[in-house]
C-alpha positions in Angstrom: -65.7 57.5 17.6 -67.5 54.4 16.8 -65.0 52.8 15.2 -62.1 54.1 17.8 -64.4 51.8 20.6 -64.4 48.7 18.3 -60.7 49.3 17.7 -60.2 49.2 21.8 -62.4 46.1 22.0 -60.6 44.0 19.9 -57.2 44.7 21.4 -58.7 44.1 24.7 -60.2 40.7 23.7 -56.4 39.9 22.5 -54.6 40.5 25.1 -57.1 38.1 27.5 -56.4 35.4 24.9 -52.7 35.3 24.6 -52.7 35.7 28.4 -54.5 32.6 28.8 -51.9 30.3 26.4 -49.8 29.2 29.2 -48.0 26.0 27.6 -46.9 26.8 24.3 -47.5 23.6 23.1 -51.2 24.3 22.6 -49.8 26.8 19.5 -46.6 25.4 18.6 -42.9 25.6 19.7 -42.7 28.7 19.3 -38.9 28.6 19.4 -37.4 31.7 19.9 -34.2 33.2 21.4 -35.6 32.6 25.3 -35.9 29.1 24.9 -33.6 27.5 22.7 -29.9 26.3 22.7 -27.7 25.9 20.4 -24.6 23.6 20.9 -23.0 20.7 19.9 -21.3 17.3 21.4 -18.9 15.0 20.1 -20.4 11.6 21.2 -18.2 8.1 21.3 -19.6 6.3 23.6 -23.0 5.7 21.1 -21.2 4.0 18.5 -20.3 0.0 17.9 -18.5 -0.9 15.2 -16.7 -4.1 13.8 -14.9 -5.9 10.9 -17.1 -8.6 8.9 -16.8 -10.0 6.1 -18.4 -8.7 2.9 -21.7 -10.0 1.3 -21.1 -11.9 -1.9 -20.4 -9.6 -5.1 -21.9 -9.9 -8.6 -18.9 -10.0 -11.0 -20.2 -10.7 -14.5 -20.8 -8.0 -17.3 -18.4 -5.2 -15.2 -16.8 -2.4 -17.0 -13.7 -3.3 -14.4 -12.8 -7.0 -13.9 -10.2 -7.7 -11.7 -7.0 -10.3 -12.3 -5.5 -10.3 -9.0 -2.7 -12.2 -6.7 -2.1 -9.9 -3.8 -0.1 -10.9 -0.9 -1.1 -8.2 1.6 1.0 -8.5 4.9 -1.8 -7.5 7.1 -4.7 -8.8 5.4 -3.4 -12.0 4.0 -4.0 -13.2 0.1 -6.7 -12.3 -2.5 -6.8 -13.9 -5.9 -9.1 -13.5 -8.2 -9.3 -15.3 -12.1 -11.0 -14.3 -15.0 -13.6 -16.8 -17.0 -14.3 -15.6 -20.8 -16.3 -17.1 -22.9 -15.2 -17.7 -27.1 -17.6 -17.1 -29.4 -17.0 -17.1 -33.9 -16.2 -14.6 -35.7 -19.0 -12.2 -35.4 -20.8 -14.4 -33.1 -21.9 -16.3 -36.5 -22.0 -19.6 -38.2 -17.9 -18.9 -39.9 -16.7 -20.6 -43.2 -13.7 -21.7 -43.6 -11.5 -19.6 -46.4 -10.1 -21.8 -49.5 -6.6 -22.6 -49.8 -3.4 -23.7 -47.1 -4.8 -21.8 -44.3 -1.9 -21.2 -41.1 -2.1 -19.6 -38.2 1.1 -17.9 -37.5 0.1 -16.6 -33.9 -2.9 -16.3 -32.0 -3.1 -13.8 -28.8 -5.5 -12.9 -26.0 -6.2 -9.2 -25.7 -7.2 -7.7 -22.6 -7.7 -4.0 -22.8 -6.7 -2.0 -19.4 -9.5 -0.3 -17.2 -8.8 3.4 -16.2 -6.5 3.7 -13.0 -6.5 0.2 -13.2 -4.1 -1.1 -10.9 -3.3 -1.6 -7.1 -0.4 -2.8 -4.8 3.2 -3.1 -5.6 4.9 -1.3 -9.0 8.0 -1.9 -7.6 9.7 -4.9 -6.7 6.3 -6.9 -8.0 6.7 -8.8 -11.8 3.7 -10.4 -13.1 2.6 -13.3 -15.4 -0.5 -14.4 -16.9 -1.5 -17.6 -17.7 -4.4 -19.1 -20.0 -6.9 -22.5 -19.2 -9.7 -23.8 -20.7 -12.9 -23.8 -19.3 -14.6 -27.0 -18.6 -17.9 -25.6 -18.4 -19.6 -22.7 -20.5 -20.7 -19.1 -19.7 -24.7 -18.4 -20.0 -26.0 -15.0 -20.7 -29.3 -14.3 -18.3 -27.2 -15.6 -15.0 -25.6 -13.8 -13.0 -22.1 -14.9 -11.3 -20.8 -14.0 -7.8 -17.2 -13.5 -6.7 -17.8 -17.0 -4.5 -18.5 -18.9 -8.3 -15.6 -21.3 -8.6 -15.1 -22.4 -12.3 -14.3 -25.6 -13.8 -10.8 -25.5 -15.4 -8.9 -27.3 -17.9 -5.3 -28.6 -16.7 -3.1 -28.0 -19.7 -1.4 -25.1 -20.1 -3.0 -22.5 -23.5 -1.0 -20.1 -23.0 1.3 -17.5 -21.0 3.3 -13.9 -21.1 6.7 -14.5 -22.5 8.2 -12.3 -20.0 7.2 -10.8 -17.0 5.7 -7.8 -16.7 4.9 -4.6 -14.7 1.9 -2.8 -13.6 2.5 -0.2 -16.9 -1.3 -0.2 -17.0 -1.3 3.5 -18.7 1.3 3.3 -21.5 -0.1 2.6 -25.0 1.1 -0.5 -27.1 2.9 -0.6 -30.3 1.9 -3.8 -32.1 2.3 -4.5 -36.2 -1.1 -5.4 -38.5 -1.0 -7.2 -41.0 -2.5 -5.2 -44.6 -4.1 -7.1 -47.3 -2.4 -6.2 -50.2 0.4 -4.1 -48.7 3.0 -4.1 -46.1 2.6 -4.7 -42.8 1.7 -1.4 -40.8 2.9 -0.6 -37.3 0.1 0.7 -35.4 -0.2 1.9 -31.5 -2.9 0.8 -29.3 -4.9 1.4 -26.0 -3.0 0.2 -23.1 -3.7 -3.8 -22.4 -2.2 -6.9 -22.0 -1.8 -9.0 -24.6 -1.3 -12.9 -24.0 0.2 -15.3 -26.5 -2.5 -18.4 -27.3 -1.6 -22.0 -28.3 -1.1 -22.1 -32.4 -2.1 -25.7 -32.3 -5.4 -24.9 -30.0 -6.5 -22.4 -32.5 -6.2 -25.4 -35.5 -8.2 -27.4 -33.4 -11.2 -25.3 -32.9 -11.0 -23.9 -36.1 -9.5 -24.9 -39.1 -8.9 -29.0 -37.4 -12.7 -28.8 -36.4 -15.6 -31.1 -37.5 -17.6 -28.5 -40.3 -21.0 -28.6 -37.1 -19.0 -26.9 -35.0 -18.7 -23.5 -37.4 -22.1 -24.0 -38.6 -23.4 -22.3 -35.5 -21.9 -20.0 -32.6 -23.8 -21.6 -30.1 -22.4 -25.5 -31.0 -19.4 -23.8 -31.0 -19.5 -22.2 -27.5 -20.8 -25.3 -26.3 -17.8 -27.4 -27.5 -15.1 -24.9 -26.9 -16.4 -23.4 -23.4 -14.4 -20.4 -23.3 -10.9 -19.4 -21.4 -9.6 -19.0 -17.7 -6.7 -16.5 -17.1 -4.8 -16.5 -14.2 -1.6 -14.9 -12.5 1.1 -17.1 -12.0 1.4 -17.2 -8.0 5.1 -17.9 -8.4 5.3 -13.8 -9.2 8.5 -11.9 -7.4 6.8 -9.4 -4.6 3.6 -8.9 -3.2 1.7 -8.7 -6.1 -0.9 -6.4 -7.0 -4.5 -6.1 -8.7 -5.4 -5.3 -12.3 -8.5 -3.7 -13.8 -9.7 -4.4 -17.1 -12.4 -3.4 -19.5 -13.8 -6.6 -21.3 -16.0 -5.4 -23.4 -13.6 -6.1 -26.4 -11.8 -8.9 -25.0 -10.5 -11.4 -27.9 -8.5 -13.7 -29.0 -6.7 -12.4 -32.6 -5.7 -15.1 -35.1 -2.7 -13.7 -37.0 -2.8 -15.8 -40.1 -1.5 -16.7 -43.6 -3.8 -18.1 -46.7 -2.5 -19.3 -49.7 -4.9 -20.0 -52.2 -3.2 -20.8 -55.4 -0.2 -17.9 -56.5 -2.2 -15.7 -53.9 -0.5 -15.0 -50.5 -2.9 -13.4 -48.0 -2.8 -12.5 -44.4 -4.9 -11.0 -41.9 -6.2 -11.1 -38.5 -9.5 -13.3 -37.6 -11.3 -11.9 -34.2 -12.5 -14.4 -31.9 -14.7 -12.1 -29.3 -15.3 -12.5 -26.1 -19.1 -11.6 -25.4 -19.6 -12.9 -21.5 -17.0 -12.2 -18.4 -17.1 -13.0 -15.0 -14.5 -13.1 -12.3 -13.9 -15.8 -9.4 -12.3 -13.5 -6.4 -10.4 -15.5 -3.0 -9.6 -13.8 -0.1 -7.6 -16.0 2.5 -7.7 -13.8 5.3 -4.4 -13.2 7.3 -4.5 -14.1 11.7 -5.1 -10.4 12.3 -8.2 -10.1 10.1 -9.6 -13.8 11.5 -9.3 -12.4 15.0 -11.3 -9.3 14.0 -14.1 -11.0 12.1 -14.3 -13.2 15.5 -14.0 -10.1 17.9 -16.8 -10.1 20.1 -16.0 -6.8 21.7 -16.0 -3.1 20.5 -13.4 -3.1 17.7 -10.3 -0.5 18.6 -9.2 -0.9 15.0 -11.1 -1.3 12.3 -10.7 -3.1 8.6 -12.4 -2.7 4.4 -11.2 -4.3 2.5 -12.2 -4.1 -1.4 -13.5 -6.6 -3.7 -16.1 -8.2 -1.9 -13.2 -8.2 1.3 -14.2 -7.0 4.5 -16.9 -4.1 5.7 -18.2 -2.8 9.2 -21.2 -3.2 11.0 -22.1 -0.2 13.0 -24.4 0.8 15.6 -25.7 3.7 17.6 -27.3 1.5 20.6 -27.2 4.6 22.8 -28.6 7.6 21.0 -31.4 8.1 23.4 -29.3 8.5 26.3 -27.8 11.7 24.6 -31.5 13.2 25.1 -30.9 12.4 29.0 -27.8 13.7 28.6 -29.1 17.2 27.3 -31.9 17.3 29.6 -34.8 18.2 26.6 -35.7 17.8 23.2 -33.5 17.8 20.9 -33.9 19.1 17.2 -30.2 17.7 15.3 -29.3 20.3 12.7 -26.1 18.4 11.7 -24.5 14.9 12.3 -21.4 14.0 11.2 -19.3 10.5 11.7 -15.7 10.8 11.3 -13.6 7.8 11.0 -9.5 8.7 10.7 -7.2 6.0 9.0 -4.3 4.3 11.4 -1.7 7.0 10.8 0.8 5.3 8.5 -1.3 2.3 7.6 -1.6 4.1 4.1 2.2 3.8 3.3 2.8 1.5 1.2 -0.8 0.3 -0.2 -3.2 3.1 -0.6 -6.4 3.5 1.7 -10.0 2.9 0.0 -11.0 5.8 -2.5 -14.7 6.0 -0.9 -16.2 4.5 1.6 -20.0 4.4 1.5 -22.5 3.9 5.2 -25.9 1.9 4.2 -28.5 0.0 5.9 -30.5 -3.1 5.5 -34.9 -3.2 6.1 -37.3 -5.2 7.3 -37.2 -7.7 4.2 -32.9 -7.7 4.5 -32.8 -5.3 1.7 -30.3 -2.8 0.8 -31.2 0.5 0.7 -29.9 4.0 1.4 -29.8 6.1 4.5 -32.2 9.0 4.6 -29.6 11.7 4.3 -28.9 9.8 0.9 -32.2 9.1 -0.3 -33.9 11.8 -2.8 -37.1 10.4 -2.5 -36.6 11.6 1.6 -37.7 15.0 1.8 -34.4 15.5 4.0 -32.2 14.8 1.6 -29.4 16.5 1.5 -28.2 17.0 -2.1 -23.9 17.4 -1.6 -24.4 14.2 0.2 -22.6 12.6 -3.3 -19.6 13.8 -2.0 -19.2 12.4 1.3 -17.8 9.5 2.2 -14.8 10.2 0.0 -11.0 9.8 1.3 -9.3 12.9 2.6 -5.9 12.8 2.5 -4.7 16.2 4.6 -7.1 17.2 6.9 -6.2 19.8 9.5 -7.6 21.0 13.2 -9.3 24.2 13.5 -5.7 25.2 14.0 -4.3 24.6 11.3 -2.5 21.4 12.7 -1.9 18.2 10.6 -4.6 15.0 10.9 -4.7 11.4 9.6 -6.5 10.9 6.9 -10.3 10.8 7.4 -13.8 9.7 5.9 -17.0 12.0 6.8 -20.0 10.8 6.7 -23.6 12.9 7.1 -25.7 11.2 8.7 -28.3 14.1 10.3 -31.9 12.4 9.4 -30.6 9.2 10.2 -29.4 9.9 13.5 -32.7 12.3 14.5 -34.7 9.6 13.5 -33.2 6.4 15.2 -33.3 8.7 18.6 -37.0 9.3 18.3 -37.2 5.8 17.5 -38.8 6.5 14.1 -36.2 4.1 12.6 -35.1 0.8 13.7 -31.9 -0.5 12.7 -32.0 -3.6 11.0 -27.7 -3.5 10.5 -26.2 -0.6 9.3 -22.8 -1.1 7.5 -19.6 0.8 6.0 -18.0 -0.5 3.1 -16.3 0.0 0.0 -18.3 1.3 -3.5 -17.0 2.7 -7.0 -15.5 6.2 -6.6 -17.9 8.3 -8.4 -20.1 11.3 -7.3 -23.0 8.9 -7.8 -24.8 8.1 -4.3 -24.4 4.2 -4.6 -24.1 1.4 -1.8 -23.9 -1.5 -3.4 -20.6 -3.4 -2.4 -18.6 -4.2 -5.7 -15.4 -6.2 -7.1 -14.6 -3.1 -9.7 -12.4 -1.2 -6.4 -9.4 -2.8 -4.8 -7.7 -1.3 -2.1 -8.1 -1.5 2.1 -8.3 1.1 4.9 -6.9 0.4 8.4 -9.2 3.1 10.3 -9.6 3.5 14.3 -12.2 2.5 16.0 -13.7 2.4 19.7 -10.5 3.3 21.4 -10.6 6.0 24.0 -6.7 6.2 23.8 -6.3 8.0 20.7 -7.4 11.4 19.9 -8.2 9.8 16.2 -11.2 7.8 17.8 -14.2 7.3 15.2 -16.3 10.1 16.7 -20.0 11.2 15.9 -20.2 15.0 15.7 -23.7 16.3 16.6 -25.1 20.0 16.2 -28.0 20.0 18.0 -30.6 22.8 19.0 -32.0 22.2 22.3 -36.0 23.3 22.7 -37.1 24.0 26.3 -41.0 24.0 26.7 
């Protein structure tokens, strides 16, 4: 009986207590069914966005360096050269061989990058030409896109022919054997440029005995080499992508020492690379740079081209808008491509949104960020290029980008972040979460912007939960 009375006491003491919590604040949300709202609100009128032109782009030591001469008809002209530096045979002091030494041919060997071209396999023909440098390469410094190079006049060397952007098929060249027959052999896909005979004699086998004594007299002397395309090509042009890492130039030549006839191939590598990149914008991109005004189309541009800045000046109106606070459970920007605009130059492969801080820093949003406790980990795959997207109906889109963007956008409308510039632009396709802006991806995206007239608008999809108190 005792313990049936203490049992009656305590419930009675609960019930005056939870009758006297008449805000619920004083215990928490408390978010339940009664007062909470679940919805969503495709929001336009938040976002600015515009074309500018890209920061500058490191360009030495890539695994894809671009020899370019593009003449895009809506974005105007990029160029961009390759600067190699020439080192000895094995980066050593080199002894010259006994005996009537000549150099039957010499070449410049530029192996192809993976998917490593863009623009025009058609109509386009191509030709590469070779420079000296007038100035040398240093390891320890890095070189930007904007680096113009100091160049040599006379012609080294150049394609016989012209050629196409066959950037995947493999190459069938002929070694020479010591002792044997020469062997035909097939190689890696790349481009192989004939080289000046009577260049080679004079840096090697014409030069004064203290320039093989060491690598470094010798890269001072000789510099290195510039490779161009010829601008004179037939059609627009295009981009190529190379892997340097074992760019040379191969000395095919014959010794004979004596009644001995030998001949062989002498490697000289190629250690540093670095690429100058042009981009001599068209009317239509000058006016967009200079647009003042909410931009109703849009421009990227690869290779250290064009980005946009964008903005969400607004957010906080959406609380107004909602009438309470809002908890965002997902945010999603959606930019669509100009419906054709990918026909006949390809769109971007992946587009990437990042942000600046205080100190003008590049760093990731939050939804990107592992070290943010709201980071979302299939964030890797967003920004990449959809080609077919469809309605809820089944109904054909343009191609789009998505973007998530939820703890960004929750915390620039509680004014937890301030937005220092926030930018989208292009960055190496991979499922690695990376915003630096790079020269290794060519290619441009014509999107939609602020324009109310379309349908294909660049919209900013929130799922929100509203909490009333």
């Amino acid at each position: 009986m005792k313990f049936l009375r203490l049992d009656l006491l305590t419930l009675l003491i609960s019930l005056f207590i939870l009758s006297g919590c008449k805000n619920q604040d004083s215990i928490g949300l408390g978010v339940v069914s009664s007062n909470q709202i679940s919805g969503s609100l495709i929001d336009t009128s938040t976002i600015v966005i515009n074309t500018v032109a890209e920061d500058t782009v490191i360009t030495n030591g890539l695994s894809r360096t671009p020899l370019s001469y593009f003449k895009d008809p809506v974005f105007g002209t990029t160029e961009a050269d390759i600067a190699l530096d020439l080192n000895l045979p094995g980066s050593t002091a080199y002894t010259l061989p006994t005996g009537t030494f000549t150099v039957d041919s010499a070449v410049l060997v530029m192996n192809y990058a993976t998917n490593s071209f863009y623009g025009d396999s058609i109509a386009s023909r191509y030709k590469a030409n070779v420079y000296q440098l007038d100035e040398r390469m240093f390891s320890g410094i890095s070189y930007s896109n904007r680096k113009t190079w100091a160049v040599e006049s006379t012609l080294l060397g150049t394609t016989k022919t012209a050629f196409r952007s066959a950037t995947s098929d493999s190459v069938r060249i002929v070694n020479p054997v010591t002792g044997g027959p020469d062997t035909a052999v097939k190689v890696r896909p790349q481009l192989r440029i004939p080289i000046s005979t009577s260049f080679i004699r004079s840096i090697l086998y014409d030069a004064p005995a203290s320039q093989l004594s060491s690598n470094l007299i010798f890269k001072n002397n000789v510099k290195g080499l510039y490779v161009k395309l010829d601008q004179n090509q037939a059609g627009p042009g295009g981009t190529f992508m190379f892997d340097l890492d074992t760019a040379s130039v191969q000395v095919y030549y014959r010794n004979v020492n004596g009644t001995v006839i030998d001949t062989g191939i002498l490697t000289l590598p190629s250690n540093l690379h670095a690429a100058f990149i042009n981009h001599t914008k068209s009317a239509t991109i000058s006016n967009a740079i200079n647009s003042t005004t909410n931009s109703k189309v849009i421009y990227l541009q690869g290779m250290g081209g064009l980005r946009n800045k964008i903005s969400f000046p607004y957010l906080k109106n959406i609380l107004k808008t909602v009438g309470g606070d809002v908890v965002v459970n997902r945010a999603e920007l959606v930019v669509s491509i100009v419906p054709g605009s990918n026909i006949p130059f390809a769109t971007l492969p992946k587009l990437a949104m990042y942000r600046y801080d205080l100190a003008n820093q590049l760093e990731l949003i939050q939804d990107a960020a592992s070290s943010d406790p709201r980071y979302f980990t299939n964030n890797a795959a967003s920004g990449f290029y959809i080609a077919k997207p469809v309605d809820k109906t089944g109904n054909p889109l343009p191609g789009q980008y998505h973007f998530l963007i939820t703890a960004y956008i929750q915390d620039l409308m509680r004014g937890i972040t301030k937005d220092y510039g926030t930018y989208i632009g292009s960055v190496i396709p991979t499922t690695a979460i990376t915003v630096a802006p790079t020269a290794q991806v060519d290619g441009r995206t014509i999107a939609i912007g602020a324009d109310s007239s379309s349908p294909y608008h660049i919209k900013l999809n929130l799922y929100y939960t509203k909490v009333v108190k």
